[in-house]
PyMOL Python script that loads the backbone (N, CA, C, O; Angstrom):
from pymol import cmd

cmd.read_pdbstr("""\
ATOM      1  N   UNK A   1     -25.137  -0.060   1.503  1.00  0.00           N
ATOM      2  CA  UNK A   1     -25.135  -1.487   1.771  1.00  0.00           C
ATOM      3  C   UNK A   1     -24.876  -2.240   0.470  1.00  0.00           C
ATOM      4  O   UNK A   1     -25.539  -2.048  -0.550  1.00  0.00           O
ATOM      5  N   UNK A   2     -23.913  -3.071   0.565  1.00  0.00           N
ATOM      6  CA  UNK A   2     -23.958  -4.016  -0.596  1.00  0.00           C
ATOM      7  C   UNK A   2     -24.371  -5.672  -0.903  1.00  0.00           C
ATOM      8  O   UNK A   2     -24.422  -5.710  -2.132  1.00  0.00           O
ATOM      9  N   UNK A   3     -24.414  -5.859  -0.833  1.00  0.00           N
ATOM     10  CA  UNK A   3     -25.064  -7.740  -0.852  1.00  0.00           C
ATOM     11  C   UNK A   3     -23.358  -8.700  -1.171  1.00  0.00           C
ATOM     12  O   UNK A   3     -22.542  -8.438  -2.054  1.00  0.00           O
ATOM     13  N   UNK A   4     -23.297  -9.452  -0.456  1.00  0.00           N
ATOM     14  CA  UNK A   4     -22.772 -10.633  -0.792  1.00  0.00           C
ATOM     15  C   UNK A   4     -22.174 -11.072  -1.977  1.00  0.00           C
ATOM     16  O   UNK A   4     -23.000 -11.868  -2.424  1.00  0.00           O
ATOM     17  N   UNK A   5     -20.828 -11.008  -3.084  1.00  0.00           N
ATOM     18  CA  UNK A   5     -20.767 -11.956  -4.335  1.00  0.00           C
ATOM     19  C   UNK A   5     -21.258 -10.393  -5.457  1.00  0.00           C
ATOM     20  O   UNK A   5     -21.127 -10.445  -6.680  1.00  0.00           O
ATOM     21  N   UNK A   6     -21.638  -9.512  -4.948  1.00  0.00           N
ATOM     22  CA  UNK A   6     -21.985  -8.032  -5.871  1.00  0.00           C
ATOM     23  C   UNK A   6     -20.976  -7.060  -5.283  1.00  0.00           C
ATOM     24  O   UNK A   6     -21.343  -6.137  -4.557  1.00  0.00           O
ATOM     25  N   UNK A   7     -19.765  -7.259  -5.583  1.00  0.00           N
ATOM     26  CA  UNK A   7     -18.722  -6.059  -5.072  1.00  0.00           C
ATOM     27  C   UNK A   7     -18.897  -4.843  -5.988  1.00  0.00           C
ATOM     28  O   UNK A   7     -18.269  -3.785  -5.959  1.00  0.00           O
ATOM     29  N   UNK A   8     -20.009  -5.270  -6.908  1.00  0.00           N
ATOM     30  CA  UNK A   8     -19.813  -3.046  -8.499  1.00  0.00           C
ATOM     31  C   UNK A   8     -20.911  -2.660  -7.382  1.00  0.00           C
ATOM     32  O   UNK A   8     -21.030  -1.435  -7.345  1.00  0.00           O
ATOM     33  N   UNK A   9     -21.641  -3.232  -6.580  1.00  0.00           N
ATOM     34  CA  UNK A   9     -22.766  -2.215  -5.740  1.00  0.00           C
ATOM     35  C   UNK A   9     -21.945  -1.300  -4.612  1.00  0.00           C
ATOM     36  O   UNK A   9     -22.574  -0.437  -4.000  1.00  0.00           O
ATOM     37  N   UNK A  10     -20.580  -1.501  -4.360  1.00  0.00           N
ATOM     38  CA  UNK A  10     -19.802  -0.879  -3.476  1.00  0.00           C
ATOM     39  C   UNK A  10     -18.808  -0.489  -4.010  1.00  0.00           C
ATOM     40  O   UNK A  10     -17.891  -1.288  -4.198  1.00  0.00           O
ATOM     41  N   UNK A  11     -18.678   1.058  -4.473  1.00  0.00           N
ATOM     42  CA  UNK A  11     -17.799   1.879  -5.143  1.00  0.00           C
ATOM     43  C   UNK A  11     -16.298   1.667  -4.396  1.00  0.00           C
ATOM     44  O   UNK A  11     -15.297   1.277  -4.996  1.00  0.00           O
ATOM     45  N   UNK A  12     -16.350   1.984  -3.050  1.00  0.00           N
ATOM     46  CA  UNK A  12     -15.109   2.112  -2.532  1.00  0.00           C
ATOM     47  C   UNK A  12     -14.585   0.929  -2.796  1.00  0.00           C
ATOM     48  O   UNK A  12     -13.374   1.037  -2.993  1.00  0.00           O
ATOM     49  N   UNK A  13     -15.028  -0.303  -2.898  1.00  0.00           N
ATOM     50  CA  UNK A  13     -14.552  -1.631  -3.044  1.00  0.00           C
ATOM     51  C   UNK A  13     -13.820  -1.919  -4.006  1.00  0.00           C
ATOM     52  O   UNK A  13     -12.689  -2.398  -4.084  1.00  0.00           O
ATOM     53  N   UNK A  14     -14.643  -1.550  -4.817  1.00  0.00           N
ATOM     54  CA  UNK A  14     -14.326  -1.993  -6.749  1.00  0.00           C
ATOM     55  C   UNK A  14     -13.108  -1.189  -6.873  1.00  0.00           C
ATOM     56  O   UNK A  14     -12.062  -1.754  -7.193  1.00  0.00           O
ATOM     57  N   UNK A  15     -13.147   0.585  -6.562  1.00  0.00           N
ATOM     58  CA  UNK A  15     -11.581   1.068  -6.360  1.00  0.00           C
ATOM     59  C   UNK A  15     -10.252   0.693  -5.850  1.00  0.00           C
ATOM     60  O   UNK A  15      -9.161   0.983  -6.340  1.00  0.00           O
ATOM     61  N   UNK A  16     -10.542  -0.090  -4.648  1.00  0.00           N
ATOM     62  CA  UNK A  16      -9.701  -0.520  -3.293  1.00  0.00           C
ATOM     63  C   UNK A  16      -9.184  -1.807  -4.428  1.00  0.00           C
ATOM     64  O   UNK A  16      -8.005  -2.149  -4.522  1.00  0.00           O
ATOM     65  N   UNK A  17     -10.194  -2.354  -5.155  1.00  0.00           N
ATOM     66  CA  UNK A  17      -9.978  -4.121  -5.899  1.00  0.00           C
ATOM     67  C   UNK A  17      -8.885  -3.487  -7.435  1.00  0.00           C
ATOM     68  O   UNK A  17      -7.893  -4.022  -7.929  1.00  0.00           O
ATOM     69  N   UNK A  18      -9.446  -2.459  -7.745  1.00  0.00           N
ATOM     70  CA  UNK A  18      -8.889  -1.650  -9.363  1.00  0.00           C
ATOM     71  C   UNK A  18      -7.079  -1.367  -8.473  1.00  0.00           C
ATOM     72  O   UNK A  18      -6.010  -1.888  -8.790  1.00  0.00           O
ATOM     73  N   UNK A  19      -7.291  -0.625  -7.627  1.00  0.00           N
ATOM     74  CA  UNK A  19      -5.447  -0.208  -7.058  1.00  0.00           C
ATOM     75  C   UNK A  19      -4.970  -1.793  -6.497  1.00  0.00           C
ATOM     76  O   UNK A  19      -3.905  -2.172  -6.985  1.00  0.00           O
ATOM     77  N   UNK A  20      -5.235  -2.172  -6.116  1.00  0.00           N
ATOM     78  CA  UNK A  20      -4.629  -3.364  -5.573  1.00  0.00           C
ATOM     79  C   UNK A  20      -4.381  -4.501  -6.886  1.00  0.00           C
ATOM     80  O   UNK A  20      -3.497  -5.334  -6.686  1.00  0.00           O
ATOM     81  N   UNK A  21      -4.964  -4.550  -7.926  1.00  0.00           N
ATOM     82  CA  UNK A  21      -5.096  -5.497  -8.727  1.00  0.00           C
ATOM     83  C   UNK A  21      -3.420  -4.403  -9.941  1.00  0.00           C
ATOM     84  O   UNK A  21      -2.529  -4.820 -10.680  1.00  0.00           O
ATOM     85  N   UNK A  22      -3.605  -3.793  -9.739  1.00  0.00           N
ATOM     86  CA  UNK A  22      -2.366  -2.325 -10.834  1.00  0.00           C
ATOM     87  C   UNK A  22      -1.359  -2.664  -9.752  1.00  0.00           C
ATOM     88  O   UNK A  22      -0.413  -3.147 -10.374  1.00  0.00           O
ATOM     89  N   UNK A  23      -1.132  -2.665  -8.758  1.00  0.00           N
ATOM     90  CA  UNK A  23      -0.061  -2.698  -7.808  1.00  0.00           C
ATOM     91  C   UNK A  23       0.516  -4.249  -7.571  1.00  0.00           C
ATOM     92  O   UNK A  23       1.739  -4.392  -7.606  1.00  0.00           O
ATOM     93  N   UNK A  24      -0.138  -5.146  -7.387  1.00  0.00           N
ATOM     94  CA  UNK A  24       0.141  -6.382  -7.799  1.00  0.00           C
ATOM     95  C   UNK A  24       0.968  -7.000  -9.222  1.00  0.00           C
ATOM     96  O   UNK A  24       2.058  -7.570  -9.264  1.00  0.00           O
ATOM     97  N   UNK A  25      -0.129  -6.608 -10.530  1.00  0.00           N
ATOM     98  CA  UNK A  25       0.311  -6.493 -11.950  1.00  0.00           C
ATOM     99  C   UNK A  25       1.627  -6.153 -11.835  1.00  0.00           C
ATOM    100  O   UNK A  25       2.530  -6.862 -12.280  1.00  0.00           O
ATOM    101  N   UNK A  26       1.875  -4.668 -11.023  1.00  0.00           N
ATOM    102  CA  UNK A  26       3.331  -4.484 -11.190  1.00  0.00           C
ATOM    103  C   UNK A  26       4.217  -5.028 -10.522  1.00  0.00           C
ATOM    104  O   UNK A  26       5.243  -5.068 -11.200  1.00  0.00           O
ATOM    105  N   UNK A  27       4.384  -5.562  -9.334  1.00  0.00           N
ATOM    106  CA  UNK A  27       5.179  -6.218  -8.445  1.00  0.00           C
ATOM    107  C   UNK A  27       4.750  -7.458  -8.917  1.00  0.00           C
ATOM    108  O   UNK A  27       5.110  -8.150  -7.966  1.00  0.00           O
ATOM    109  N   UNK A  28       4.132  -8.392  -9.867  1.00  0.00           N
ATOM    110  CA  UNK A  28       4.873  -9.394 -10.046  1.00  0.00           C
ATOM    111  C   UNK A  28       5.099  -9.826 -11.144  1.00  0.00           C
ATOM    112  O   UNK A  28       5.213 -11.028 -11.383  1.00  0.00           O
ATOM    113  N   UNK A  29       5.214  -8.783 -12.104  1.00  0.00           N
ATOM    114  CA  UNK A  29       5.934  -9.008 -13.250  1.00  0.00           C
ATOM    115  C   UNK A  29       6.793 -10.113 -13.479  1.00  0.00           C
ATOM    116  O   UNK A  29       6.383 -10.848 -14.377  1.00  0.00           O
ATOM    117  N   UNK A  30       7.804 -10.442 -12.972  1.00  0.00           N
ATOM    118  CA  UNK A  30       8.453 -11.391 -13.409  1.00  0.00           C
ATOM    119  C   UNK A  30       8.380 -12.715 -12.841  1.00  0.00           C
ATOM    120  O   UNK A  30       8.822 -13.675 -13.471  1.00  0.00           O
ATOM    121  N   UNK A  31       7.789 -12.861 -11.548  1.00  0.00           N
ATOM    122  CA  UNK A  31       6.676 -14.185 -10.994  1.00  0.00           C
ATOM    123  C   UNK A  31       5.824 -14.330 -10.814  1.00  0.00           C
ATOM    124  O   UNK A  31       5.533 -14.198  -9.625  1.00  0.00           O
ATOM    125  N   UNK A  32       4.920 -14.636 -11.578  1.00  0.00           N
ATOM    126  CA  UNK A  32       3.087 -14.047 -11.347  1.00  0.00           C
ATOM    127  C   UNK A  32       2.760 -14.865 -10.330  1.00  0.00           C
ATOM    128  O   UNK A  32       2.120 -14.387  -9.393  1.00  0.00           O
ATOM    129  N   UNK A  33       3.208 -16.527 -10.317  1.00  0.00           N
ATOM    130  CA  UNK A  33       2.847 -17.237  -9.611  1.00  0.00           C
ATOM    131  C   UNK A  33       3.346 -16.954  -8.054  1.00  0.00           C
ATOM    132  O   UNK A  33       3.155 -17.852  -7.234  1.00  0.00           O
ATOM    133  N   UNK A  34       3.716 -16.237  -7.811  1.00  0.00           N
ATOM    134  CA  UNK A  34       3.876 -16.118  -6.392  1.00  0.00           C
ATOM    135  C   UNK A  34       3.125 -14.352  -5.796  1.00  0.00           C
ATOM    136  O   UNK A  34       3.651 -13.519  -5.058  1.00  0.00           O
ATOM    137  N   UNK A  35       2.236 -14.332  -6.245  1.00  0.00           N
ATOM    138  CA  UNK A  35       1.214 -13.105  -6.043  1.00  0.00           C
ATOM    139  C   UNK A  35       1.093 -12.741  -4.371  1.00  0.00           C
ATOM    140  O   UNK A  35       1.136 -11.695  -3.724  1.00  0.00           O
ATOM    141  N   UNK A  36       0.915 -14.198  -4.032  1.00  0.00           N
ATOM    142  CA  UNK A  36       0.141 -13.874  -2.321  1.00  0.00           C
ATOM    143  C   UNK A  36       1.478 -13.376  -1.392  1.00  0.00           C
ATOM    144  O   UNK A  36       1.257 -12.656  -0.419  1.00  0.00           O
ATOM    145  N   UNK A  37       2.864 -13.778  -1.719  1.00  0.00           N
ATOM    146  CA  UNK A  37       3.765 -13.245  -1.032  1.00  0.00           C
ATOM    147  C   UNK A  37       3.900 -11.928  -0.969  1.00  0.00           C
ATOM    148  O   UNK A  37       4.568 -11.410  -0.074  1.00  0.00           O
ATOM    149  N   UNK A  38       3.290 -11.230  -1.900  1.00  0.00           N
ATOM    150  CA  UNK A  38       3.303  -9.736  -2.120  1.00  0.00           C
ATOM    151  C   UNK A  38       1.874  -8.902  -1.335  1.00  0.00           C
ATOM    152  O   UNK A  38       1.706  -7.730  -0.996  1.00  0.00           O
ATOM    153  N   UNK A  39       1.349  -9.636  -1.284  1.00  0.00           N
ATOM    154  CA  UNK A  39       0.024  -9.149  -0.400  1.00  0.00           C
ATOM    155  C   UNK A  39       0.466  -7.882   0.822  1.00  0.00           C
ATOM    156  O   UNK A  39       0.321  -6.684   0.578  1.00  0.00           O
ATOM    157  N   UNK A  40       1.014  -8.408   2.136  1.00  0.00           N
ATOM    158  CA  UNK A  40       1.847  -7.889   2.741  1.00  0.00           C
ATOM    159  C   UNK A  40       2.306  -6.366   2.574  1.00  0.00           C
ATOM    160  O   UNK A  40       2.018  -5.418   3.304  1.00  0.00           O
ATOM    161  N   UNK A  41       3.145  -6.383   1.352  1.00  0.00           N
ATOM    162  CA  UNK A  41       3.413  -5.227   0.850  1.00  0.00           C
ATOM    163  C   UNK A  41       2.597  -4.365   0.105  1.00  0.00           C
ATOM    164  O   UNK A  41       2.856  -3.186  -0.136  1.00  0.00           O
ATOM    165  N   UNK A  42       1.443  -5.086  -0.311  1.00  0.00           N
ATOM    166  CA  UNK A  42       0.358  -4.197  -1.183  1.00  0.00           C
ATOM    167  C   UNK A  42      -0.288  -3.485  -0.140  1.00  0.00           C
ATOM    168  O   UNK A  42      -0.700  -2.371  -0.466  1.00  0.00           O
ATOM    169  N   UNK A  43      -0.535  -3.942   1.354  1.00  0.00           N
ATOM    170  CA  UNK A  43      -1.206  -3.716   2.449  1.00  0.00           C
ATOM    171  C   UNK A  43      -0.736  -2.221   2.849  1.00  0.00           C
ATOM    172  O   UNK A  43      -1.385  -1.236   3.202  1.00  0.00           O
ATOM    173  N   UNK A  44       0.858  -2.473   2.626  1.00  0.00           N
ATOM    174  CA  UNK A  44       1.519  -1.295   3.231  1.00  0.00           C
ATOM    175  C   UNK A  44       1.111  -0.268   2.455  1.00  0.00           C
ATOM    176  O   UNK A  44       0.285   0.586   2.776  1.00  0.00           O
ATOM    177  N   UNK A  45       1.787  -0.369   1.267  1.00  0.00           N
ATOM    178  CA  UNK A  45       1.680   0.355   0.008  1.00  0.00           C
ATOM    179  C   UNK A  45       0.104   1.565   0.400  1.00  0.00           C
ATOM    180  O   UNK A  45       0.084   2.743   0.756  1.00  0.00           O
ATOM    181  N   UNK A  46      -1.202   0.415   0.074  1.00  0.00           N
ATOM    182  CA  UNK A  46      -2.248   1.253  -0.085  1.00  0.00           C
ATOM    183  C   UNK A  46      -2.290   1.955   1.546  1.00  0.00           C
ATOM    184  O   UNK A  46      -2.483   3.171   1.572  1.00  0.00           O
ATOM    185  N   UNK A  47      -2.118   1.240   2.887  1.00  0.00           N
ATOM    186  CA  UNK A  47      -2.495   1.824   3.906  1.00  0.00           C
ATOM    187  C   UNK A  47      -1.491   3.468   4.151  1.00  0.00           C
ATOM    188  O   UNK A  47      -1.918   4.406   4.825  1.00  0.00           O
ATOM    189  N   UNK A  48      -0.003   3.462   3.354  1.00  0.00           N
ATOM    190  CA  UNK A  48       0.270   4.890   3.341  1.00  0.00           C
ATOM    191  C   UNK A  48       0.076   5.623   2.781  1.00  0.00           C
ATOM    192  O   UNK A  48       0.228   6.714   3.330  1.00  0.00           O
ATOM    193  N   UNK A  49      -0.329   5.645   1.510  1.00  0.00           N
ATOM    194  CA  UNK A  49      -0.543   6.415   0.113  1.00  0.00           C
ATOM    195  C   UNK A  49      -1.820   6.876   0.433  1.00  0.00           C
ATOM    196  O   UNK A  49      -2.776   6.306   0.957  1.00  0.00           O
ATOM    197  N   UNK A  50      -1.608   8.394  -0.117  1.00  0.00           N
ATOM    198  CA  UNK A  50      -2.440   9.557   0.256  1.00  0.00           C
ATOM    199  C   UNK A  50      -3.487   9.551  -0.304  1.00  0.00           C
ATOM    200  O   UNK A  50      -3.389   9.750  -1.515  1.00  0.00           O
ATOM    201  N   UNK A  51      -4.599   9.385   0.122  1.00  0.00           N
ATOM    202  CA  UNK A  51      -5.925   9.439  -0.015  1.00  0.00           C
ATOM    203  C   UNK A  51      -7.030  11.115   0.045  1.00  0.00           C
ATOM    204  O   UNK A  51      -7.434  11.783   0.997  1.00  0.00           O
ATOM    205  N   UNK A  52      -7.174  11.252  -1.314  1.00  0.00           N
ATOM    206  CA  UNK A  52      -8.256  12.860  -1.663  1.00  0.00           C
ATOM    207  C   UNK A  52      -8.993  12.832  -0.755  1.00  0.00           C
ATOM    208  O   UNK A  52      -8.974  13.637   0.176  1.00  0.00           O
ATOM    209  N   UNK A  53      -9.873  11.762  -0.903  1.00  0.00           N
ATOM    210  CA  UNK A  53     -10.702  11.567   0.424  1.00  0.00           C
ATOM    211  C   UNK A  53     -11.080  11.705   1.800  1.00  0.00           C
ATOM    212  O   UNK A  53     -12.140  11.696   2.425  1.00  0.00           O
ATOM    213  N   UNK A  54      -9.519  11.874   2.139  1.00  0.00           N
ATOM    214  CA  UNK A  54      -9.247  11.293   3.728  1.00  0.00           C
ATOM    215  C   UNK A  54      -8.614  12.648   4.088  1.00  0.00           C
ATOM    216  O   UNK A  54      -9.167  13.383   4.906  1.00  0.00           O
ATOM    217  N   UNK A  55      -7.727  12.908   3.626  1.00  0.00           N
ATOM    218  CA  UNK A  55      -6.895  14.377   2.735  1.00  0.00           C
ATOM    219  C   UNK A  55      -5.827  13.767   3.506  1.00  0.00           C
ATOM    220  O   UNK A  55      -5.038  14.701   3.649  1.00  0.00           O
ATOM    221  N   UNK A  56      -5.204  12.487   4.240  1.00  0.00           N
ATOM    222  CA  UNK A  56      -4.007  11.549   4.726  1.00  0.00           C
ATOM    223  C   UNK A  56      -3.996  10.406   4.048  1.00  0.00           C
ATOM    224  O   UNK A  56      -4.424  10.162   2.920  1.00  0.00           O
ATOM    225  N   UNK A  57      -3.388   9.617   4.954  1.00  0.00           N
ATOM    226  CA  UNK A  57      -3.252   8.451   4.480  1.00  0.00           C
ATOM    227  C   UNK A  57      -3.996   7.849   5.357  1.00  0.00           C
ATOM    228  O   UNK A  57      -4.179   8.467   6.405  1.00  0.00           O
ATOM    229  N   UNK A  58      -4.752   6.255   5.181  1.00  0.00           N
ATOM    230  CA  UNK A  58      -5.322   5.578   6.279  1.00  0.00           C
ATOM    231  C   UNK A  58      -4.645   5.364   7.393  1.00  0.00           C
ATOM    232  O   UNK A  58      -5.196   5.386   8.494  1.00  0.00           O
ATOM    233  N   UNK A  59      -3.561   5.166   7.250  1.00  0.00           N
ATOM    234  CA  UNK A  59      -2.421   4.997   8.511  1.00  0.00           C
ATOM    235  C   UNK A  59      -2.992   5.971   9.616  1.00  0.00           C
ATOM    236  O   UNK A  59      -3.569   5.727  10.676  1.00  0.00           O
ATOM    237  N   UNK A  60      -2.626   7.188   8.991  1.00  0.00           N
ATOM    238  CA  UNK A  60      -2.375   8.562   9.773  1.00  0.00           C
ATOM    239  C   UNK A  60      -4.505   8.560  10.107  1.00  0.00           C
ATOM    240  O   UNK A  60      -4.720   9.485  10.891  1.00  0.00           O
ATOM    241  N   UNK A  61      -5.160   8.210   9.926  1.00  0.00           N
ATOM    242  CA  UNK A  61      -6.265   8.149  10.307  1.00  0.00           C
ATOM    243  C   UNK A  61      -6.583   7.377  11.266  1.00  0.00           C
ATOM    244  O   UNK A  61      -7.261   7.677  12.250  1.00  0.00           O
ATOM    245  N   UNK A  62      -6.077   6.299  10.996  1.00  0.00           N
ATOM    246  CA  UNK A  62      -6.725   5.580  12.052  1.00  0.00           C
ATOM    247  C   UNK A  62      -5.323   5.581  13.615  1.00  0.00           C
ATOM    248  O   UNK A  62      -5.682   5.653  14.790  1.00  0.00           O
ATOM    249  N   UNK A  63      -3.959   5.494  13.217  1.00  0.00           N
ATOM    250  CA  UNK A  63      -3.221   5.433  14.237  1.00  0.00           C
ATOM    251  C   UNK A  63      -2.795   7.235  14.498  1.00  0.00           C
ATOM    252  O   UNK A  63      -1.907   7.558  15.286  1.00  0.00           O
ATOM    253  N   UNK A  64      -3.459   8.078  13.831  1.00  0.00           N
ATOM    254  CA  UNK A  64      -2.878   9.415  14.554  1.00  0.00           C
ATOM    255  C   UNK A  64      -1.433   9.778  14.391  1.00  0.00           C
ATOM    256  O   UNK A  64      -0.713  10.600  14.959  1.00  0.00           O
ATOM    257  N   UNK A  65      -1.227   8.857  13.385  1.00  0.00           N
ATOM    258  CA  UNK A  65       0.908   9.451  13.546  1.00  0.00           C
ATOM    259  C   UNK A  65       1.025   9.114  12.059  1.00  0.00           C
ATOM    260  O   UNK A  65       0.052   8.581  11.526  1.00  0.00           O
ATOM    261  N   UNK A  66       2.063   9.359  11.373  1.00  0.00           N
ATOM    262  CA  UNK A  66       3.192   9.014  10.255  1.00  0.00           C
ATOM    263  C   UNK A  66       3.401   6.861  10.720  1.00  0.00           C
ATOM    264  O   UNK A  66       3.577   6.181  11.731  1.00  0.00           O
ATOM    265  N   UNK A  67       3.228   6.635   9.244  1.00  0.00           N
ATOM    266  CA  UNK A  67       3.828   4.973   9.207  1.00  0.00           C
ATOM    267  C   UNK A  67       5.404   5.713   9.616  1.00  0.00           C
ATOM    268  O   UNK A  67       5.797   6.877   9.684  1.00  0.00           O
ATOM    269  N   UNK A  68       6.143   4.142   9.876  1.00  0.00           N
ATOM    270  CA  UNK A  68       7.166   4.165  10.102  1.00  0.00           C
ATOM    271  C   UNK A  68       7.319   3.315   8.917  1.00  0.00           C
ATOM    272  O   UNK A  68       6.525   2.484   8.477  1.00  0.00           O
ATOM    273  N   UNK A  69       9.006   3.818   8.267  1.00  0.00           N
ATOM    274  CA  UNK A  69       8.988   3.288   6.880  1.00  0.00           C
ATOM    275  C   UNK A  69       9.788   1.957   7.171  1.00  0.00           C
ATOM    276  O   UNK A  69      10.962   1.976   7.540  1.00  0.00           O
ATOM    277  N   UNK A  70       9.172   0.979   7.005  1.00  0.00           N
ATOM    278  CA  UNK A  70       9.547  -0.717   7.346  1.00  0.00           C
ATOM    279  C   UNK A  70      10.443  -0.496   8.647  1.00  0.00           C
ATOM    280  O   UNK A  70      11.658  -0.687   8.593  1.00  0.00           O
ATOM    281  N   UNK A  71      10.076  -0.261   9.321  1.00  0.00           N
ATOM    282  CA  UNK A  71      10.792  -0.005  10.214  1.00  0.00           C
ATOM    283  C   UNK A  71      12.307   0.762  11.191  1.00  0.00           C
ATOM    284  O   UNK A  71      12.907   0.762  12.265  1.00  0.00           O
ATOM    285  N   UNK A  72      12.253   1.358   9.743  1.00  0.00           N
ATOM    286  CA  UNK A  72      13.767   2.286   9.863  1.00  0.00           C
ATOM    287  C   UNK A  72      13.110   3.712  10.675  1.00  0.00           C
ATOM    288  O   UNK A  72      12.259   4.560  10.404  1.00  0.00           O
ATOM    289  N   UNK A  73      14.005   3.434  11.771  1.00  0.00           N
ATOM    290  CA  UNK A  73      14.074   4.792  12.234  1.00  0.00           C
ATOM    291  C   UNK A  73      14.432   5.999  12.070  1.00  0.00           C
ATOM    292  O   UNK A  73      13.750   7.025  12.073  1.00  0.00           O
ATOM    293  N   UNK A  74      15.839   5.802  11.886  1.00  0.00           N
ATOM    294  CA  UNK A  74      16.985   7.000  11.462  1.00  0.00           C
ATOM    295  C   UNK A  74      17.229   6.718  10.125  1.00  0.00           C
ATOM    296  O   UNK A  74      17.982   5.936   9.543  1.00  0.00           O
ATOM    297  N   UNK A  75      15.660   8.300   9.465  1.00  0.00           N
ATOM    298  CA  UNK A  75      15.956   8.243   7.849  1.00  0.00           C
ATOM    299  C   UNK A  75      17.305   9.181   7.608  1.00  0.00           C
ATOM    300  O   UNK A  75      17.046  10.268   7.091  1.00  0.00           O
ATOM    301  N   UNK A  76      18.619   8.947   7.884  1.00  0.00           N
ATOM    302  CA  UNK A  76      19.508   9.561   7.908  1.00  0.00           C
ATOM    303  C   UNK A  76      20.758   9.254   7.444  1.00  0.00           C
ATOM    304  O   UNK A  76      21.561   9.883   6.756  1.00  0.00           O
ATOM    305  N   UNK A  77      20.774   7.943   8.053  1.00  0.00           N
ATOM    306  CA  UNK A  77      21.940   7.141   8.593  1.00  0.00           C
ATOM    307  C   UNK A  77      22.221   5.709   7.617  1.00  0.00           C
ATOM    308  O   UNK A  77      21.557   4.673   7.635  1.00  0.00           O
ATOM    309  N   UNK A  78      23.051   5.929   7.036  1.00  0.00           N
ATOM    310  CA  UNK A  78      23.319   4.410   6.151  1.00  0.00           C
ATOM    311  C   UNK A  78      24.608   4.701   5.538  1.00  0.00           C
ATOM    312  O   UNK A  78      25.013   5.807   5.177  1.00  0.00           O
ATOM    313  N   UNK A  79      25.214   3.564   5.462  1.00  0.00           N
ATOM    314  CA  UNK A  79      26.911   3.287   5.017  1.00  0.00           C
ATOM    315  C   UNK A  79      26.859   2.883   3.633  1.00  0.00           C
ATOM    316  O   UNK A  79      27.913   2.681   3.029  1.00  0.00           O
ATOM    317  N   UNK A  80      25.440   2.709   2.921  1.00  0.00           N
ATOM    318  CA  UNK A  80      25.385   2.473   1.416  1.00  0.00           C
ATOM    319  C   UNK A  80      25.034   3.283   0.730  1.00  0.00           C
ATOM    320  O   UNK A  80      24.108   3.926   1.224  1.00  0.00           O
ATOM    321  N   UNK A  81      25.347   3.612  -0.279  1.00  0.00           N
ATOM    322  CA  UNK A  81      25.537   5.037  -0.932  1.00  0.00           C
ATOM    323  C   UNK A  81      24.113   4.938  -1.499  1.00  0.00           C
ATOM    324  O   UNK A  81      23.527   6.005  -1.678  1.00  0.00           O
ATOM    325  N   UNK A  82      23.374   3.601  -1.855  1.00  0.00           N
ATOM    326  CA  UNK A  82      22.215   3.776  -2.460  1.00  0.00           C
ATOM    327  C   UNK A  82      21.028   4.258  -1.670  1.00  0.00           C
ATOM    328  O   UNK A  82      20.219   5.186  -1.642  1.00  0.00           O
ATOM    329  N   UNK A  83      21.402   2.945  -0.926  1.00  0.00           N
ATOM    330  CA  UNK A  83      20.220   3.037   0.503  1.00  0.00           C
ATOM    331  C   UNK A  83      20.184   4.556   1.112  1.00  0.00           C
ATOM    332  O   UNK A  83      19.143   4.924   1.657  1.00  0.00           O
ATOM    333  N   UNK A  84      21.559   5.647   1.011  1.00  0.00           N
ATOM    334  CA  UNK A  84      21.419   6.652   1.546  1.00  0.00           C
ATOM    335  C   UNK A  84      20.398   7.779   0.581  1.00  0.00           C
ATOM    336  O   UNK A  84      19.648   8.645   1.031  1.00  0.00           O
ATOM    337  N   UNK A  85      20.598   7.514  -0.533  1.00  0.00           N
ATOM    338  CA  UNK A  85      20.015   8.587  -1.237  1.00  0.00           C
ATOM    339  C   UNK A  85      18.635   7.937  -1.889  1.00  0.00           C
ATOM    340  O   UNK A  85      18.104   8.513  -2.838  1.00  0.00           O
ATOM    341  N   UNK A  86      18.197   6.983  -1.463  1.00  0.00           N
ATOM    342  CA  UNK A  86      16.748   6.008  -1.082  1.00  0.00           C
ATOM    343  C   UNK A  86      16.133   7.199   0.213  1.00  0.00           C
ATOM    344  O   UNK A  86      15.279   8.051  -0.035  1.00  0.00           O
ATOM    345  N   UNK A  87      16.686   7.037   1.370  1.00  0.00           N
ATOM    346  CA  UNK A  87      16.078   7.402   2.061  1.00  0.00           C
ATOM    347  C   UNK A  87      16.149   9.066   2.057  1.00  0.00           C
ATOM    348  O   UNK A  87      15.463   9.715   2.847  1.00  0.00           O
TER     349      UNK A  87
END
""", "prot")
cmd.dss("prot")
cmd.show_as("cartoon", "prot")
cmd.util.cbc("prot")
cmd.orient("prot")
C-alpha cells in the first residue's frame, strides 16, 4: 500500500515514473515543450516492451495475443525501400 503524494513507498511506480521520464527525455529532444503529444506513444512503447517480471509484455498479459504494430497488418508488404527493411 502506498499513501497519496509518496510515490518512493511504491517501487513499481517510481520504476514505471524512471522509464517513462528516459523515454520522453528522448523523444523530445528537439521540442521539449510539446511532451504531452508524445504520451500516447510512451503508452505504447512501455505496454509492449518485455518485462523480467511478467516474462511478456503487458500487452500479451492482459489481452492474450501479440500488439499489433500501429496497426500494420502485413509485416511484409511495402513499396518503400525503407519502410520495407523497418518492418
Amino acid at each position: 500500500m502506498s499513501s497519496s503524494y509518496h510515490p518512493q513507498t511504491d517501487g513499481q511506480t517510481e520504476r514505471l515514473n524512471q522509464c517513462l521520464e528516459t523515454y520522453l527525455r528522448c523523444a523530445v529532444h528537439s521540442c521539449p515543450t510539446k511532451w504531452s503529444q508524445w504520451l500516447s506513444q510512451a503508452q505504447y512503447w512501455y505496454n509492449t516492451s518485455f518485462h523480467s517480471a511478467l516474462g511478456k509484455t503487458p500487452y500479451e498479459v492482459l489481452f492474450a495475443r501479440k500488439a499489433d504494430h500501429f496497426g500494420v497488418t502485413d509485416l511484409g508488404q511495402s513499396t518503400v525501400p525503407d519502410v520495407h527493411s523497418w518492418l
